[in-house]
C-alpha positions, 0 to 999 in steps of 0.5 A: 531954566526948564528941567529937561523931560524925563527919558524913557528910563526915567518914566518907566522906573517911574511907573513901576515903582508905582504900581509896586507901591500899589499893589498893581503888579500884575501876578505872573503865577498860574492856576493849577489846570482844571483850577478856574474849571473846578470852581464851579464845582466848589458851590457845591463840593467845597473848596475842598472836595469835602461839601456837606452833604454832596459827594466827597470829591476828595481824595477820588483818582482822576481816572475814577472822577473823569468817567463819573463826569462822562456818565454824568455827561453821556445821560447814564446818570440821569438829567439833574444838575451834575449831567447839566454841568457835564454837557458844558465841558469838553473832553479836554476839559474833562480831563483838566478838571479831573486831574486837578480835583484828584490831587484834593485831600 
């Protein structure tokens, strides 16, 4: 005699238990803001706003790193590499990523 199909219950319990099994459980955590934004800054400053031989992110107050980028961004620094990344950012953006390489140490 068949086995009768598995009902929807069955088939999800299933599914999940697999993917937990895997590893595949999709992370319901979220970055801090401005996180995803400052890796690139990370290249250069260091995970942790300390790289050799560029400026020290760390430990700098959000309104001071905000209007460091908008000078970058609006030419009064020049057209190197930083006023190139500080064109791509919005205000918006500005603010986010300013906020969280503040709370770097």
């Amino acid at each position: 005699m068949p086995c009768p199909p598995p009902t929807r219950h069955a088939l999800a319990t299933a599914l999940l238990g697999a993917a937990l099994a895997t590893g595949a459980a999709a992370q319901t955590t979220t970055p801090p803001a401005g996180r995803l934004l400052a890796s690139n800054c990370f290249q250069c400053h260091g995970t942790n706003g300390k790289g050799p031989g560029f400026d020290t992110l760390a430990g700098k107050s959000a309104s001071k790193l905000q209007g460091e980028m908008a000078e970058f961004r609006n030419g009064q620094e020049g057209n190197g590499i930083m006023a190139r990344h500080a064109q791509g950012y919005t205000d918006a953006q500005l603010r986010a990523l300013s906020q969280y390489l503040s709370t770097l140490r």
